[in-house]
C-alpha positions in Angstrom: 2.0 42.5 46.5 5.9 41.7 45.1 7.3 42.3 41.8 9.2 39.4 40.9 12.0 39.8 38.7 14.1 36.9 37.0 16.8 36.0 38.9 14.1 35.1 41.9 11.8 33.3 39.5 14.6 31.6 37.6 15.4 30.0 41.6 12.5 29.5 42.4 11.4 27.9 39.4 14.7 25.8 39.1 14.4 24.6 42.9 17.9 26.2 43.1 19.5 28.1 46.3 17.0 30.7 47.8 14.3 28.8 45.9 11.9 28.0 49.1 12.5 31.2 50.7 11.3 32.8 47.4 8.4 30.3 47.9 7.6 31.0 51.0 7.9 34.6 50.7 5.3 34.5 47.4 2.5 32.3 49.7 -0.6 34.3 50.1 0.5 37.5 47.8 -0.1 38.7 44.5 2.2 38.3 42.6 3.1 41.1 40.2 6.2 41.1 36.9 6.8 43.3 33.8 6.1 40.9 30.4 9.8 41.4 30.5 10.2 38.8 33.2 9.2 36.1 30.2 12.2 37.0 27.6 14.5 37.3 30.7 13.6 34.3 32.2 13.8 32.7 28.4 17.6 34.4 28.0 18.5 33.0 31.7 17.3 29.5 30.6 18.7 29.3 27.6 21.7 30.3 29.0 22.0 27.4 31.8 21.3 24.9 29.1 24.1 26.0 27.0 26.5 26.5 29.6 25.6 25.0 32.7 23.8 21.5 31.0 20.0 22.4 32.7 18.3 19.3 30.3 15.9 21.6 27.9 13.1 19.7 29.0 13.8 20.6 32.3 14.1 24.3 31.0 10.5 23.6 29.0 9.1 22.3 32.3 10.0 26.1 34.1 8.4 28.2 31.1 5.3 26.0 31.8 5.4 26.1 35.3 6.1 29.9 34.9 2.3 30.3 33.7 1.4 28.3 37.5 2.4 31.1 39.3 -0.6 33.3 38.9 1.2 36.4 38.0 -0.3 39.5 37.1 1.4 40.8 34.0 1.9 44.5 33.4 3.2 46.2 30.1 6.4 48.5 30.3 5.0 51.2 28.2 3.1 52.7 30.4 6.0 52.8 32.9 8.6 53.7 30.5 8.7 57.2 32.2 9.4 56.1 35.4 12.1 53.6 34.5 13.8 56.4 32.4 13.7 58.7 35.7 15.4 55.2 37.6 18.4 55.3 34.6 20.9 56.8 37.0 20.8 53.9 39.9 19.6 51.3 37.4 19.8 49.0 34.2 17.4 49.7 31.6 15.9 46.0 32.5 16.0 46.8 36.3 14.5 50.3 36.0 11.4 48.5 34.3 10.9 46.0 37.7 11.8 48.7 40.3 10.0 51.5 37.8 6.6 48.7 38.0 6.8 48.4 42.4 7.2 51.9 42.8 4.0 52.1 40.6 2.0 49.6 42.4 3.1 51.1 45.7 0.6 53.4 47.3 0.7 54.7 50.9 -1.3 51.8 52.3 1.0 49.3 50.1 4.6 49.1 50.0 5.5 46.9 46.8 8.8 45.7 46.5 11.0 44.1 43.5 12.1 40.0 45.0 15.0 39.8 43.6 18.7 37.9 44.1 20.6 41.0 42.6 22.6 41.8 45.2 24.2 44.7 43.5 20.6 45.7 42.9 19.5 46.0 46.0 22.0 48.0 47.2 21.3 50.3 44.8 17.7 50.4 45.5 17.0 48.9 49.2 14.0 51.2 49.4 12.2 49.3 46.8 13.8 45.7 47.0 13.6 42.6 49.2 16.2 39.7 48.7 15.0 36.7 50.6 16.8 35.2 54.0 17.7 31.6 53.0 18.9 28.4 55.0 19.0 26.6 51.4 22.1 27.4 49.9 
């Protein structure tokens, strides 16, 4: 199982750098996120279309294709507590994807938060992967 958080799924989504390496490393899992991954992936969108001219069908097309992915969505309230214990390391919006893997996780499953936060993962390299990529 993975968490994915948005900056992978905006990549992946987008077909931009570290896109097929995020691919490949989703093939054959479950796929887990926060319902916080929809408004952040919505922010990141709007954001490209404002400032980095992503056409908003295009940006449409990645909301839709969003649903595709099979995820299995998770509420943050029943995680809150754990993100709050996370606040030292972490954003608020982090805590809630690292707060939801270290949830899932259970001795016979390490679950990890896919993510292109680089700064993140250094903070947290226990519970994050960041995918090897040839496509940048």
């Amino acid at each position: 199982m993975i968490v994915l958080d948005a900056s992978a799924a905006a990549a992946l989504l987008l077909n931009q750098p570290h896109g097929r390496a995020i691919a490949e490393l989703l093939a054959g899992q479950e796929v887990a996120a926060p319902e916080l991954l929809g408004v952040e992936l919505l922010s990141v969108l709007r954001g490209w279309v404002r400032g980095k001219g992503l056409d908003p069908a295009r940006a449409q097309d990645a909301l839709v294709d969003l649903e595709d992915l099979g995820i299995v969505w998770y509420s943050e309230r029943p995680i809150l507590r754990v993100a709050w214990a996370l606040r030292d390391r972490a954003s608020a919006y982090d805590a809630i994807y690292l707060a939801l893997a270290r949830t899932l996780s259970t001795p016979e499953r390490e679950v990890r938060v896919l993510t292109l936060d680089e700064r993140l993962a250094r903070a947290w390299p226990e519970l994050t992967q960041v995918p090897a990529s040839t496509d940048r």
